[in-house]
C-alpha positions in Angstrom: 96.3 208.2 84.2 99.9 208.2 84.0 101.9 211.7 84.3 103.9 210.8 81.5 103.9 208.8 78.2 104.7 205.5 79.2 106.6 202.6 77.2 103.7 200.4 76.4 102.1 204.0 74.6 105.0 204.6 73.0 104.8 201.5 71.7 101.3 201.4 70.7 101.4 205.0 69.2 104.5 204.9 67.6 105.7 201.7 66.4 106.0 202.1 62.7 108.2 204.8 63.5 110.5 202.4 66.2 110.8 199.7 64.0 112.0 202.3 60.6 114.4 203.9 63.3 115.5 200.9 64.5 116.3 199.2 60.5 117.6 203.4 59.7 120.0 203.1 62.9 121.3 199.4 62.1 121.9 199.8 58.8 123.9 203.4 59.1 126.3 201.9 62.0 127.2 199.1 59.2 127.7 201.6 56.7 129.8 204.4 59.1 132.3 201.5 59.8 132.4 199.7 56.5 131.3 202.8 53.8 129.4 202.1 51.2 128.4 200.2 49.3 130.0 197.6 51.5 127.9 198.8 54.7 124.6 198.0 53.2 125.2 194.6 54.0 126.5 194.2 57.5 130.4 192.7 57.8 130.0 188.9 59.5 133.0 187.5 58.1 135.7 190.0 59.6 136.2 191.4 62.8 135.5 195.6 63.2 138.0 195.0 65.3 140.6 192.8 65.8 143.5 194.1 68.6 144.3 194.6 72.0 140.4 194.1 74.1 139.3 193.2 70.6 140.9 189.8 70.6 139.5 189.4 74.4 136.0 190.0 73.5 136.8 187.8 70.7 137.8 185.4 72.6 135.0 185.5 74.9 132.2 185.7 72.3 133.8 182.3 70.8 134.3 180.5 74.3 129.8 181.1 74.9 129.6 180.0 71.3 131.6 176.5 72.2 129.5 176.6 75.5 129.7 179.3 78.2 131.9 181.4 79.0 133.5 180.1 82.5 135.3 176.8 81.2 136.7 176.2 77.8 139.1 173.4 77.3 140.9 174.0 74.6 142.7 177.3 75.6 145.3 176.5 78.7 145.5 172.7 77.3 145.6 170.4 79.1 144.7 172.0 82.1 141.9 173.7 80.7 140.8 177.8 81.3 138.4 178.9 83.8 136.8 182.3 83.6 135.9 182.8 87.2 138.9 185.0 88.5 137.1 187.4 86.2 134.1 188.9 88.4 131.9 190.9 85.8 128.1 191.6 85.6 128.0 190.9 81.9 125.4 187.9 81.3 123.5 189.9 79.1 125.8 190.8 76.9 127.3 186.9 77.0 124.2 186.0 75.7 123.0 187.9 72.9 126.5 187.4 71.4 125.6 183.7 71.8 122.7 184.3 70.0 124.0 186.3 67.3 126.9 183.6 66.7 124.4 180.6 66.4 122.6 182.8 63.9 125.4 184.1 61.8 127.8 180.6 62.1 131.0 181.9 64.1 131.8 184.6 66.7 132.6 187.2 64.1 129.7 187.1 63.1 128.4 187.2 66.8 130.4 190.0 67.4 130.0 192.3 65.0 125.7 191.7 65.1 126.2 192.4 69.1 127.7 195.9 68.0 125.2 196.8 65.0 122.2 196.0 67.8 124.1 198.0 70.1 122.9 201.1 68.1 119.6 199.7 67.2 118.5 199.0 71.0 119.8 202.2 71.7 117.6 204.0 69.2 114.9 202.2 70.9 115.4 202.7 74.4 116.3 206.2 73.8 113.3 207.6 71.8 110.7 206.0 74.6 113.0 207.7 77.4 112.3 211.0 74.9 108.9 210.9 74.2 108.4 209.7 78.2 109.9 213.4 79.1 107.5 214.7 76.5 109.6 215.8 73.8 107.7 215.6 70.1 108.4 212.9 67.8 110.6 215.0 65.4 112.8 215.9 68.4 112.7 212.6 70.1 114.1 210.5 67.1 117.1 213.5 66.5 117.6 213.0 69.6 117.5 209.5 69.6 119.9 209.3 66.7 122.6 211.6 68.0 122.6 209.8 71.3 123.4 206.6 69.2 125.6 207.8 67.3 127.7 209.5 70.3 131.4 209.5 69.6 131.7 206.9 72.5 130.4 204.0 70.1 132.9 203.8 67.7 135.8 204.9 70.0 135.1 202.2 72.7 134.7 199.3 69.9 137.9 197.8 71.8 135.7 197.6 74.8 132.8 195.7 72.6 130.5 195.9 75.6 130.5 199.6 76.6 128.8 199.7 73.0 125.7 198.5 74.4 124.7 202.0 76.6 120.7 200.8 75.5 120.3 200.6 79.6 121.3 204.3 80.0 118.1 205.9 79.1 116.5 203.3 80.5 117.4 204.3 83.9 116.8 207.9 83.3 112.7 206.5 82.0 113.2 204.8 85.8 114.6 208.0 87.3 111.6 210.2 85.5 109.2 207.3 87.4 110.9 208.1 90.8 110.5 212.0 90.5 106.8 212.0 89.5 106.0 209.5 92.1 103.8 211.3 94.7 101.4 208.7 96.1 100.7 205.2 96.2 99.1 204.1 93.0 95.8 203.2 94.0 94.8 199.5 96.0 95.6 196.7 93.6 94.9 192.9 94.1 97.9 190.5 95.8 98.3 188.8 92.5 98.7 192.0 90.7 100.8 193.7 93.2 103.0 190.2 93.0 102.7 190.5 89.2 104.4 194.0 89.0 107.0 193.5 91.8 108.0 190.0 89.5 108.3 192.4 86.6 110.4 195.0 88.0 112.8 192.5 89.4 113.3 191.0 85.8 113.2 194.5 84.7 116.2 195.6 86.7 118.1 191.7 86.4 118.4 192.5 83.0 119.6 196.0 83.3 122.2 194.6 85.9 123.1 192.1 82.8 125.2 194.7 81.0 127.8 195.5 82.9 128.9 196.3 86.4 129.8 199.9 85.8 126.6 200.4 83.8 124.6 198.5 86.9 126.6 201.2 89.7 125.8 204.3 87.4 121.8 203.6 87.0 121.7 203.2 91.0 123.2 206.7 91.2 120.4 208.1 88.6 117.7 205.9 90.5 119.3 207.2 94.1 119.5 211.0 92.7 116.0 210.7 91.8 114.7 208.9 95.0 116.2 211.9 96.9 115.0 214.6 94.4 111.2 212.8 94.7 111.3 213.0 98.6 112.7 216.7 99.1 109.7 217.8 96.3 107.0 215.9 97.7 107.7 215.9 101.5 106.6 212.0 101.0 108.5 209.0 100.6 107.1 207.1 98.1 109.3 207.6 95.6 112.5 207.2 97.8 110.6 203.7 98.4 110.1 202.7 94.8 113.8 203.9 94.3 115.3 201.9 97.5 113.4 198.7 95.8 115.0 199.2 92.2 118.1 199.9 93.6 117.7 196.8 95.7 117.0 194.5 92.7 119.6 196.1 90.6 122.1 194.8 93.6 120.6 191.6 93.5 121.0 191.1 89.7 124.9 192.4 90.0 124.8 189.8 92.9 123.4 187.0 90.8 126.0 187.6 87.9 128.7 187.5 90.1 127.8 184.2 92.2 129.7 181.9 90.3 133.2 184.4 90.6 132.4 183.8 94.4 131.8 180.3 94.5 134.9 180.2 92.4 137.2 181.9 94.5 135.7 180.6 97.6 136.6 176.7 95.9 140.1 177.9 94.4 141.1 180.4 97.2 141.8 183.9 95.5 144.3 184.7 93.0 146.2 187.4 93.9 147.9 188.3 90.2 144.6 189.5 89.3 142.7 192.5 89.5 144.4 194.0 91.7 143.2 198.2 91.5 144.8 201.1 93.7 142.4 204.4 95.1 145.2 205.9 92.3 143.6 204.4 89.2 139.8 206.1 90.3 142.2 209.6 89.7 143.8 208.1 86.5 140.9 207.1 84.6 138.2 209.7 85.4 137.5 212.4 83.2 137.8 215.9 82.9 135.1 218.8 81.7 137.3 219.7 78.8 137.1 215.9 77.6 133.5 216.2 77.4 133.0 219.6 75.4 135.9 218.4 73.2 135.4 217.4 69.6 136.6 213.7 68.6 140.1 213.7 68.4 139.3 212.4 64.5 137.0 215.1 63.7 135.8 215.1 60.0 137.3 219.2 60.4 140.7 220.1 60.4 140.4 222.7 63.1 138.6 221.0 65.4 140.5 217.9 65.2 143.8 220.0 65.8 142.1 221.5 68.8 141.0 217.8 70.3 144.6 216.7 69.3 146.7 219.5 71.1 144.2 219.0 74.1 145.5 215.2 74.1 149.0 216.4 75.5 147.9 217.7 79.0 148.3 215.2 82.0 146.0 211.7 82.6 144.6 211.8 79.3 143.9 207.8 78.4 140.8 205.8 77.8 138.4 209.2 78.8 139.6 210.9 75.8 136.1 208.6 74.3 134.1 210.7 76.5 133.5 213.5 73.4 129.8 214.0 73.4 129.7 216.0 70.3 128.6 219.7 70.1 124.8 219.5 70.9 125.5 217.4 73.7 128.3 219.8 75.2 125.7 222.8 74.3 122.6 220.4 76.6 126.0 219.7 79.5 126.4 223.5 79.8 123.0 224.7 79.7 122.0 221.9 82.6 125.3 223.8 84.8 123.9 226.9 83.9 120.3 226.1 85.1 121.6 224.6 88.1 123.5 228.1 88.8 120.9 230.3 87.5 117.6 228.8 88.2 116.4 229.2 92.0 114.7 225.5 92.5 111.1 226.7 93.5 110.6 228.6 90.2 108.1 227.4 87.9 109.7 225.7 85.3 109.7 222.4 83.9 110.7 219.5 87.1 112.0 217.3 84.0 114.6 219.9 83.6 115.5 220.4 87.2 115.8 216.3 87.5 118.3 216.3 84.1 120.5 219.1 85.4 121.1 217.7 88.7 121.3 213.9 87.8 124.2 214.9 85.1 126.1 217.2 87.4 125.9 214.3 90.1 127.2 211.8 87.7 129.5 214.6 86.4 130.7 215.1 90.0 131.0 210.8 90.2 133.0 210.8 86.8 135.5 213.7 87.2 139.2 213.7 88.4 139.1 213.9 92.4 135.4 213.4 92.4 132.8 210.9 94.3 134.7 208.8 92.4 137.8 208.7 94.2 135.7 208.9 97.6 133.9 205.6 96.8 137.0 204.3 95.9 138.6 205.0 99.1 135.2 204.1 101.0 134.2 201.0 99.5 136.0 199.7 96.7 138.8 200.4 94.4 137.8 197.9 91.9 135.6 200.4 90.3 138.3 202.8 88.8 136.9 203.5 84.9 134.7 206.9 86.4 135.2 208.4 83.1 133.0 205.3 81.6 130.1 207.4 83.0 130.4 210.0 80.2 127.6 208.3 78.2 125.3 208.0 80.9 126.5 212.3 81.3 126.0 212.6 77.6 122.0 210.9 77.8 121.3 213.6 80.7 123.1 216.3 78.1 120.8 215.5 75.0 117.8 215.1 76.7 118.3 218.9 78.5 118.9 220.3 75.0 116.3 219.4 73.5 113.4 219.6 76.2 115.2 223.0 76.8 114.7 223.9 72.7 111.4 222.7 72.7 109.9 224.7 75.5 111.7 227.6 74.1 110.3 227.6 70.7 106.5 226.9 72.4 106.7 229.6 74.6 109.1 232.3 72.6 108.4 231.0 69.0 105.3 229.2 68.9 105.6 230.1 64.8 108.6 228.3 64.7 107.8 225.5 66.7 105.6 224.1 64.1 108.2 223.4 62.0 110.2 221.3 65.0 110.4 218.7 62.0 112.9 220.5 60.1 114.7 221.9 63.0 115.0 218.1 64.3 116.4 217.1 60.7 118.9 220.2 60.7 120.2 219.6 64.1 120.4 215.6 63.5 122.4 216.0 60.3 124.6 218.5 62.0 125.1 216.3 65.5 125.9 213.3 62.7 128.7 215.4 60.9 130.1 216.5 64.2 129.6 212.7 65.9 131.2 210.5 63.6 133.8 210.1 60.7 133.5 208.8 57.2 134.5 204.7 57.2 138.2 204.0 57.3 138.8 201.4 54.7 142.1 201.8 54.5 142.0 201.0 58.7 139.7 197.8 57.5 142.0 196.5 54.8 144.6 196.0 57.2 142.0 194.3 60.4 140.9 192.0 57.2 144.7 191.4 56.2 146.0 190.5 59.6 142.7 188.2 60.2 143.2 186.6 57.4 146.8 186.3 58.0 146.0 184.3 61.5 143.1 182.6 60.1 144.7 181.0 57.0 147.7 179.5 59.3 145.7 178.3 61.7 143.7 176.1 59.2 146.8 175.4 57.9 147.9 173.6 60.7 144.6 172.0 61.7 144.5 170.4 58.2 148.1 169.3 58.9 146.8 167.8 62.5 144.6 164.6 63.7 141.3 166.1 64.8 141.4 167.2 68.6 145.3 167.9 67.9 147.5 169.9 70.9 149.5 172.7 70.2 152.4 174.3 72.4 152.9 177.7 71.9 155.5 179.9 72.5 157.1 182.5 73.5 155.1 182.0 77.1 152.8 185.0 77.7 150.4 185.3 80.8 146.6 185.9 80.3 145.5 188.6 80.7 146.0 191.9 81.1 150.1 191.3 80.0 152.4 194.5 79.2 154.0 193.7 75.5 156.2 191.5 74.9 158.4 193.2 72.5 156.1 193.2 69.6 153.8 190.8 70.7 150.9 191.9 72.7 148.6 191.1 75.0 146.2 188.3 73.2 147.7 187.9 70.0 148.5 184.7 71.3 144.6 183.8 71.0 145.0 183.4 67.6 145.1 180.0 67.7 141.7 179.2 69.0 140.5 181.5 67.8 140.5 180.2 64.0 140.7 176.5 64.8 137.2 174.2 65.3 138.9 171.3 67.4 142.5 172.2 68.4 143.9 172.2 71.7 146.4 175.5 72.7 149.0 175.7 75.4 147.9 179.8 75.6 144.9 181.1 77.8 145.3 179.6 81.2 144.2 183.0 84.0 148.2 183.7 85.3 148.6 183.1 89.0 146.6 179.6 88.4 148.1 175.8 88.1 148.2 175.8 84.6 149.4 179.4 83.9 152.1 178.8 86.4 152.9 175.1 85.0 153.9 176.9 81.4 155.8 180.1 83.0 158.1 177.4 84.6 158.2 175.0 81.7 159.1 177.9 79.4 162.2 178.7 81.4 163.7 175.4 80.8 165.9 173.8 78.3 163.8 173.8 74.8 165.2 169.9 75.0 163.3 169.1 78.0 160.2 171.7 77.0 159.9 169.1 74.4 160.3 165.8 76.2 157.5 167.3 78.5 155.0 168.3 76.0 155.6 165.1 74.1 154.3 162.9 77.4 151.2 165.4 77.3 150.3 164.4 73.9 151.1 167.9 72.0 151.2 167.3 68.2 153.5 170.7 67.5 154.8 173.8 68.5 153.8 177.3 67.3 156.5 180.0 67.5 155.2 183.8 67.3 158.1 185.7 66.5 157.2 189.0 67.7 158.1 188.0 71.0 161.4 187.5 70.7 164.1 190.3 70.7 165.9 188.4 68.0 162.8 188.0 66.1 162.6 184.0 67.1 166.0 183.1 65.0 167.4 181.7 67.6 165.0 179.4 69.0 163.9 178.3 65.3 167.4 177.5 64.9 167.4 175.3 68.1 164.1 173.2 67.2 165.4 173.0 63.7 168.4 171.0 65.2 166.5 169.5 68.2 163.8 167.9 65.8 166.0 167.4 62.5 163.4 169.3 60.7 162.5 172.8 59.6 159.7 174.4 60.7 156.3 172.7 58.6 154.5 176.1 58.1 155.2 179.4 58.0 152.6 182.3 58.1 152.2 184.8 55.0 153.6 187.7 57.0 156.6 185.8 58.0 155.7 186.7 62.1 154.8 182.9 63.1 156.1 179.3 62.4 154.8 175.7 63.0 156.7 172.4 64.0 154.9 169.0 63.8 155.9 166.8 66.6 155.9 162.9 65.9 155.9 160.3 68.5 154.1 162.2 71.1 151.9 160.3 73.9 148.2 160.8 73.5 147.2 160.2 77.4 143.7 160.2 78.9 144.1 163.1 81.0 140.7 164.5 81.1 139.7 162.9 84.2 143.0 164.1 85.9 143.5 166.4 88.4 145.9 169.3 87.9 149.1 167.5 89.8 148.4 164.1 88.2 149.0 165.5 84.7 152.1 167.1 86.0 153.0 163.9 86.9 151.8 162.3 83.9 154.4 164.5 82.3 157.6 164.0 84.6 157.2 167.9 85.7 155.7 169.7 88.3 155.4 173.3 89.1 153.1 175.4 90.9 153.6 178.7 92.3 156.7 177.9 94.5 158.4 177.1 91.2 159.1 173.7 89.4 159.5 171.0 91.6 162.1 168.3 92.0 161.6 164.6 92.4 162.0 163.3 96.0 160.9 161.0 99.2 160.7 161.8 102.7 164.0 160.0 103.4 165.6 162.2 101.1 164.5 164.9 102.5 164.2 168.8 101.5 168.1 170.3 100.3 167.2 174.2 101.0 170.0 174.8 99.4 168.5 174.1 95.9 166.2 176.9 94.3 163.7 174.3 94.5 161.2 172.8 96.6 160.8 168.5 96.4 157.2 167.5 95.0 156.0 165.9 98.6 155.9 170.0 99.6 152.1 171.2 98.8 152.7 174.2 99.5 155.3 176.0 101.8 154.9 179.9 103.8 157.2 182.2 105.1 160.5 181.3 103.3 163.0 183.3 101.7 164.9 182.4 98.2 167.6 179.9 98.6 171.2 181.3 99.3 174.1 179.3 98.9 174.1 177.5 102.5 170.2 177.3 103.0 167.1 179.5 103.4 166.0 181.6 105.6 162.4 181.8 107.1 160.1 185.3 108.4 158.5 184.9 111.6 157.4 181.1 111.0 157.7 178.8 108.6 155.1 176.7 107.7 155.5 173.3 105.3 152.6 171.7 104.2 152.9 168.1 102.3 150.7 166.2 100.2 150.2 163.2 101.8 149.3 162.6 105.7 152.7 162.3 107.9 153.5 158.9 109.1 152.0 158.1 113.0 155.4 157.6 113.5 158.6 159.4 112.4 161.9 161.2 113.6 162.2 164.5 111.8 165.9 165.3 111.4 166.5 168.8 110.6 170.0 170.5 110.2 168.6 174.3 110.7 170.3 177.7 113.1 168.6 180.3 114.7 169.2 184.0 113.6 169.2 185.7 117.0 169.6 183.2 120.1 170.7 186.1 122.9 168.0 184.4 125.1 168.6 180.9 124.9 165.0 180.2 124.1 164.1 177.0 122.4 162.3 176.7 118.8 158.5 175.7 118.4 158.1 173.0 116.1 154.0 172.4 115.9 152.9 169.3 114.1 148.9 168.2 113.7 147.5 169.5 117.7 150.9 168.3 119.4 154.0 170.4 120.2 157.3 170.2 120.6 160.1 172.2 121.6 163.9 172.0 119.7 166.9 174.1 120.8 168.8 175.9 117.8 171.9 178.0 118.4 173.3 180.4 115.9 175.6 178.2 114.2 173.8 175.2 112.0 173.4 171.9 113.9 171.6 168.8 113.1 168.8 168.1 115.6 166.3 164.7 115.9 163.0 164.7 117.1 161.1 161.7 117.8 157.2 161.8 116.8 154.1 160.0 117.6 150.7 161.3 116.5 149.3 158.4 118.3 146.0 158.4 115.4 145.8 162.0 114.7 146.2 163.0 110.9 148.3 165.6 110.1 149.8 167.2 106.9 151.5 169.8 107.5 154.8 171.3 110.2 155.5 174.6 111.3 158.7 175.9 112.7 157.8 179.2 115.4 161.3 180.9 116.4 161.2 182.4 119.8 162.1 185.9 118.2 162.5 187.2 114.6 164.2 190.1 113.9 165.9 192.4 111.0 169.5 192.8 110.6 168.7 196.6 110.0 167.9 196.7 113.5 170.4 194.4 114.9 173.1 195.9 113.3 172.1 198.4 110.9 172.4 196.6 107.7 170.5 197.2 104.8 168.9 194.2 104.8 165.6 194.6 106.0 164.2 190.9 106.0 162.9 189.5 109.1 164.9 186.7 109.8 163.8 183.9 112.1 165.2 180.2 111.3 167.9 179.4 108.7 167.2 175.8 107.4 170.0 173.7 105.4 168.0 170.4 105.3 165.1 168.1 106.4 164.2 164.6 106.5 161.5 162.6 107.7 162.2 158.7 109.1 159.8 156.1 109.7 
């Protein structure tokens, strides 16, 4: 016999109840964001959002719909956009958005289903955590509802997949598991032992499927109560069972993010992304006052003042979501005060005891200068959003209060308790006036009329396009994650795909990849050639977004009004974005084609040593250009080009793109920065090495090579001794300064 109402009697006791709580739940998240009597059917032709993170999760949500999420080619055309510099444990999430989209037609649809079931799956998951710590059905669907309904749902719509916090109570059902554990469960069969252990590791894959963050904060509950199990008992079968959750939890994170390894293990890492400090841990955790606040839109004047004067203290950003509402604040204080005031041996309820101190652990995880910043400093700073915790805080909160009220009322006011159905009612209408806010349709009217805005010129010029059409968009803006642009921000650029069915876009390539870097150089060059270019790539027009232009786009209108003898084709009702048809453009295959045969294909290369210049070995490398040739791959250890040359760090290392020749002189005009000693200059080609003598001033030297069969791509230059000019003379240049280099050539 179980200690404790399990899920599968839950279920079989109470499912008329789940499934009018789950419709109830559904149906008023529609109408709180679109009022009525629009809410009572839900909103799948419009975004709820449609800004900032919106437009990413859009974004996303369309990408699985056209496939899956790590490859879409028509964003970062023709080079195509790859998702895997984005590690993230969200497969879960990926997929019911899927899902939802194929059902409804399109990702707003998707999107907007995904966040009306966040609230449903809640309700569910939350009222068989409830009724699992033995509260009564009137009190476990209030409580159900108001942990729905917490502020945090509607404040972190931007971050669509915060929304779906269903997997919180789960882990505190798992936690509740741990505690009771006491013994083994009895002797079972292999097949059933093999049967459960199956179970639980789907179990916990799919918790791991909604989020990283979420994943990390359930092992904390699950470790909290493994501890708490072991120090009650004297026995460690509940550390065990905890260990082995925690385990597959890891293993399901691990699984979501194999294909971000094996990405970065093919591509080699990108370094312009995702890069976190130990600072941001501080920055983004939350404070105590954050969660006792009201919303900072509170339906009362005075409260809302209060929440909005408390918004002016120091690192107040994304936590000021973590409101949990007044009867949540009421369960977060009482657990702090039954920690303080409650000796742990006393005879009160162990549900309580395992509540109080799993919040105040995740509280002590969460808060500014916390565990947070500890595990930051100890094992990673990519987890930085502590204050994201606040709903797993806010679970722990709810559930206190109301286990707390009901063993009150049984043992003070057993009178009273019998008529726990009209308290729950009172206390879940007041949580729901203090929780949420009436529908903004004022805020809606103007989501719908910028949507529309996008979506009608979009259409517009994929009616004026051949099917499968290119589009070049400018002003260039890296993805993602991209301060504004004057008033163009981050994503707005994802307009484009966004409304189109078969259309290509220059916009969406991950910055600090070939694509993304082929654009930020193209963008910097005369619109004249920007145009020849695009044309060889087969774009079929050019989409200009004013907003990211200080001049609001006149001038550059006015230049490809001259350039292409035309105005612009289409213009967008708000006036904000314009549309050129290119003729004559080249339609190429270049599907098949790696990244630096389209760039040849289209008479431009760059990478992320700049654009590249056409040249041979003959011709050599000029260092004095800003420029690298295209036979360079890749080059290390090189300063920018000053007016004689450039100068390298401790070594200098040229790789090429071809094999050298067997044989070949290499003539290189280069000077040393510090010869005192005479010593000569290691010049290290395949296995073989060589040894040059450079003097201060810049002379032409010619060594002779034979590889004699070896292959070999690459030459580095070792000088005998770099140093600063700070220390030689007490400049204040600071470089370390090894070789100066004014040219190269290779001669077979």
């Amino acid at each position: 016999m179980s200690a404790y109402p399990t899920w599968r009697m839950t279920f079989a006791a109470d499912w008329k109840l789940i499934i009018i709580g789950t419709i109830a739940t559904f149906f008023l998240a529609s109408i709180f964001m679109s009022g009525l009597p629009d809410g009572l059917i839900p909103n799948l032709t419009t975004p709820y959002g449609y800004s900032g993170d919106g437009l990413f999760h859009a974004w996303m949500a369309q990408r699985v719909t056209e496939g899956w999420l790590f490859d879409n080619v028509r964003s970062g055309y023709p080079f195509g956009s790859s998702f895997l510099d984005f590690p993230g444990s969200d497969s879960g999430a990926h997929l019911l958005i899927k899902v939802f989209a194929l059902m409804s037609g399109g990702w707003v649809g998707g999107v907007n289903l995904f966040f009306l079931f966040g609230f449903a799956s809640c309700f569910v998951a939350t009222y068989v955590t409830a009724r699992a710590f033995s509260l009564n059905r009137s009190f476990a669907v209030a409580m159900s509802v108001l942990y729905t309904f917490v502020p945090f749902h509607f404040l972190r719509l931007g971050h669509l997949f915060y929304t779906c916090y269903f997997v919180a109570p789960l882990f505190f059902y798992l936690a509740l598991d741990i505690y009771l554990t006491r013994g083994p469960t009895g002797r079972t069969g292999l097949k059933s032992t093999l049967r459960k252990l199956v179970a639980s590791a789907a179990g916990m894959l799919v918790l791991a499927s909604f989020g990283v963050y979420y994943a990390l904060f359930g092992v904390i509950i699950l470790a909290t109560a493994g501890v708490m199990s072991a120090i009650k008992s004297r026995r460690s079968h509940g550390a065990k069972k905890a260990a082995l959750l925690i385990s597959a939890t890891i293993l399901g994170v691990m699984l979501n993010l194999a294909p971000n390894v094996l990405g970065t293990y093919k591509n080699g890492p990108n370094l312009e992304m995702a890069q976190r400090s130990i600072v941001e841990s501080e920055t983004y955790g939350l404070k105590m006052m954050q969660l006792l606040m009201p919303r900072i839109d509170h339906r009362i004047s005075q409260f809302r003042a209060v929440a909005q004067k408390y918004q002016q203290t120091p690192l107040v950003n994304e936590n000021a979501s973590s409101s949990m509402g007044i009867i949540g604040a009421a369960g977060f204080m009482m657990a702090l005060l039954y920690l303080i005031f409650i000796p742990a041996r006393t005879r009160y309820d162990d549900k309580l005891r395992l509540l109080a101190v799993t919040t105040f652990v995740l509280f002590l995880f969460a808060t500014v200068g916390g565990l947070g910043s500890l595990f930051a400093m100890v094992i990673s700073p990519l987890i930085r959003g502590w204050n994201r915790d606040s709903i797993f805080i806010a679970c722990g909160a709810l559930l206190f209060f109301f286990i707390s009220l009901q063993l009150l009322l049984q043992k003070k006011a057993p009178r009273l308790a019998k008529q726990s159905v009209a308290i729950a009612v009172v206390l879940m209408f007041v949580g729901l006036y203090d929780q949420t806010v009436s529908a903004c349709k004022n805020c809606n009217a103007t989501v719908k009329a910028w949507f529309d805005n996008d979506r009608d010129f979009v259409q517009s010029i994929e009616k004026a396009l051949p099917a499968g059409g290119a589009v070049y968009q400018l002003p260039y803006i890296g993805f993602p994650e991209t301060p504004i642009m004057h008033r163009l921000r981050s994503y707005q650029m994802m307009a484009g795909v966004l409304h189109s069915k078969d259309l290509h876009w220059s916009y969406g390539g991950t910055k600090g990849r070939p694509g993304d870097l082929f654009y930020r150089a193209l963008a910097q060059e005369p619109m004249s050639h920007q145009i020849e270019v695009i044309r060889k790539l087969g774009f079929d027009g050019i989409y200009i977004d004013r907003r990211g232009y200080a001049d609001n786009g006149e001038a550059i209108i006015q230049e490809l009004s001259q350039l292409l003898q035309q105005p612009p084709l289409l213009q967008s009702d708000n006036k904000e974005m314009v549309f050129y048809k290119l003729d004559n453009s080249a339609h190429p295959d270049l599907a098949s084609l790696t990244t630096k045969q389209i760039q040849r294909e289209a008479g431009y290369i760059a990478d992320a040593l700049g654009p590249r210049y056409s040249a041979d070995l003959m011709s050599g490398i000029d260092f004095t250009r800003a420029n690298l040739p295209d036979f360079i791959d890749d080059a290390q250890g090189l300063y920018a080009a000053e007016p004689w040359g450039r100068w390298s760090s401790q070594q200098a290392v040229f790789k090429f793109t071809d094999p050298l020749p067997q044989k070949f002189s290499l003539i290189l005009n280069a000077r040393i920065f510090d010869a005192k000693d005479h010593e000569p200059t290691l010049v290290r080609i395949g296995s073989r090495e060589y040894r040059i003598p450079l003097t201060t001033g810049a002379s032409e030297i010619r060594l002779d090579v034979d590889l004699e069969g070896e292959s070999a791509d690459s030459i580095t230059f070792i000088p005998p001794k770099a140093v600063s000019p700070m220390q030689l003379t007490g400049s204040s240049d600071y470089r370390i300064l090894g070789i100066g280099f004014v040219s190269m050539r290779i001669i077979q």
